[in-house]
N, C-alpha and C positions, 0 to 999 in steps of 0.2 A: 504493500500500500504506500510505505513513505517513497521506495523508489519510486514506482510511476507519479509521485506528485511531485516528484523532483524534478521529473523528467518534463511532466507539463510545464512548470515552472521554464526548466530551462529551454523548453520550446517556444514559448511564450515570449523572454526575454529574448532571443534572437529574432523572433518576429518583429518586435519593435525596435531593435536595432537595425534591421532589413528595413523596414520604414523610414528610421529616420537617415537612413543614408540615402533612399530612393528621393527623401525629401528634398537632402542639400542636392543631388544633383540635380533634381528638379530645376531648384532654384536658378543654380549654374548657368541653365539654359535659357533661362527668360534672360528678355532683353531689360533695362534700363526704367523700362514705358511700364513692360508689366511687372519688373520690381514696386514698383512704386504703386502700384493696383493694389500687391500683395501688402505693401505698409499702408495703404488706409485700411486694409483690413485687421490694422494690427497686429502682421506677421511682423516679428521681430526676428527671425531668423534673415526676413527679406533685406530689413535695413542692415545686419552683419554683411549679405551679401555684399552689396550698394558701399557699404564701406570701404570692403575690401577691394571694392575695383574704384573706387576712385579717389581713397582718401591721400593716397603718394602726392598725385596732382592738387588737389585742393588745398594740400599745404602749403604745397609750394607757391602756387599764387597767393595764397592767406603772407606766405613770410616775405615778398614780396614788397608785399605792400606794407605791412606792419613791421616788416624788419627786425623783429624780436623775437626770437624760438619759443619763450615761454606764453606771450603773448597770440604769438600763433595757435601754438596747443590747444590754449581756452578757445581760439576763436573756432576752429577744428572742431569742438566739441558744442559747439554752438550752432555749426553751419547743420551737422547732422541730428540733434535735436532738433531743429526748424522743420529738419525731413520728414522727420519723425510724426511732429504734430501738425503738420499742414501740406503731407504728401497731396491731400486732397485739393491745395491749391493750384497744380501744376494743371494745365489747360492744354496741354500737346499744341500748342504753340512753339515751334523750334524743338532741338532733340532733351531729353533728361539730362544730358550729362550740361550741355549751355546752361539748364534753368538751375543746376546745381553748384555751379561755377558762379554762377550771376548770384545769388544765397550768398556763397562764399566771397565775392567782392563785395557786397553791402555790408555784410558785416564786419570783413576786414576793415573797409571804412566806418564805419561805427566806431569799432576798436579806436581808431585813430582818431575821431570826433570826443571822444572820452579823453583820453588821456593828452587831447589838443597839442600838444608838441614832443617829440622825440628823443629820449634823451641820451647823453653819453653813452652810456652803458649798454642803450640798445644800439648806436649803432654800432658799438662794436659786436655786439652778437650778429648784425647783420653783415658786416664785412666780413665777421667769419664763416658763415654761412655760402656767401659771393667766392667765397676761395674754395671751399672746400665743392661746388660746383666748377669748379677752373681745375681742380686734381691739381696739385700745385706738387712736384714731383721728391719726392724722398728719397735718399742717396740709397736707400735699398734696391733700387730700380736700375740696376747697371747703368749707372750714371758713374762720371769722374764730378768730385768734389766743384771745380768749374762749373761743368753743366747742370748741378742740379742747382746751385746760385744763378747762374742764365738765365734757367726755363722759372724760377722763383721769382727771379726782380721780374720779368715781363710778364707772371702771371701779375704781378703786384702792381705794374703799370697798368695793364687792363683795369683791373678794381678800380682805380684811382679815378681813370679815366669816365669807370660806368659810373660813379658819384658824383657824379661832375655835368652828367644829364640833367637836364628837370623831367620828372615825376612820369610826367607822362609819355617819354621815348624812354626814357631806362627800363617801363616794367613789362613797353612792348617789345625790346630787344630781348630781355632775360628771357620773357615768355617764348619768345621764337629763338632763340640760341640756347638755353641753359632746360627748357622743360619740352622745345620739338614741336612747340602747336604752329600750325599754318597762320597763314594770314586772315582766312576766311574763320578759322577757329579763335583765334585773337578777339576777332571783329563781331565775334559771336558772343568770346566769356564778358568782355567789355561792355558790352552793348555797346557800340561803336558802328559808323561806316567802314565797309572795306577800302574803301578810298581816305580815311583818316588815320588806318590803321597803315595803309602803305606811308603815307603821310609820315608819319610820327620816325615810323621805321629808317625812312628813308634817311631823314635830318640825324637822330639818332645815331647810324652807322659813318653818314658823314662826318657829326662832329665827332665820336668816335676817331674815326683815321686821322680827324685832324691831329686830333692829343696824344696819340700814337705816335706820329709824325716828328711831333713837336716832341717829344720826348724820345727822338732815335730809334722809333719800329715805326715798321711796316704793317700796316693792317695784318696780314695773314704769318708775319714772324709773330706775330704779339702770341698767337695762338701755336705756336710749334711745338 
């Protein structure tokens, strides 16, 4: 009698582990549109999903803009509560992942509305941040003592050079250099024209080269 109740049991329990695995790959498979079906219904496994695929990028733009890793974190955790409680706002107007990115730019901005100016300390968490996307190269790297001082100062000239933008070409360069999004996807997380986006871009990488320049590289040494 106790084995076969044991045995139900343990048939039982692999059933619903058979479930709950059938579930996450479920999830897997939906797109963006019907994750977000599945969180107004309250699936909380759906907004894990939704996380995981996009929370890398929405940091990135969050620290971007706010410049401060800790500052970022909370905003991070903010952009995906929003999801949370007003998945049911999204109107399939433009893709999921835009209306998710646009979340995460107002509230970045928020951030920054709150704490109205910037301070020391964050930017240096943001410079470090700026470098440690540039891979700034470490003598572990079959490098001679020289070159990894070379490829160092010119990552550092870069830096110097992207702070040295205003606001609004530095975070469309980073976004199209340092995180890969197009110009049509820029013009999307921004709410922006694509013609403003190229705009921004453009002035952006010119003055860019100029300060390059002007500091003994070449645009495309700066990067080697």
């Amino acid at each position: 009698m106790w084995l076969q109740a044991r045995r139900s049991v343990d048939s039982n329990h692999r059933v619903e582990q058979r479930r709950d695995l059938d579930r996450l790959v479920n999830l897997f498979a939906l797109t963006d549109e019907q994750l977000l079906e599945q969180i107004v219904q309250r699936n909380a496994e759906a907004l894990e999903t939704l996380y995981d695929r996009h929370a890398q990028v929405v940091y990135s733009l969050i620290l971007r803009i706010v410049r401060n890793q800790t500052g970022a974190e909370e905003v991070l955790q903010e952009v995906f509560w929003q999801i949370w409680t007003s998945a049911s706002s999204y109107r399939g107007s433009g893709s999921a992942a835009a209306w998710i990115y646009r979340i995460a730019r107002n509230k970045a901005l928020d951030h920054l509305r709150r704490l109205k100016r910037t301070t020391e300390g964050n930017e240096v968490e943001y410079l470090d941040a700026v470098a440690d996307a540039l891979e700034p190269v470490s003598s572990a790297k079959n490098f001679s003592v020289e070159q990894t001082a070379e490829r160092n100062w010119r990552a550092q000239q870069v830096r110097a050079a992207l702070q040295s933008l205003p606001d609004e070409q530095r975070i469309c360069v980073e976004l199209a250099y340092f995180d890969g999004l197009s110009q049509s996807q820029i013009a999307e997380v921004l709410r922006l024209p694509l013609g403003t986006v190229k705009t921004r871009l453009r002035l952006g990488i010119e003055k860019l080269e100029r300060l390059l320049l002007a500091a003994g590289l070449r645009g495309s040494e700066a990067l080697q």
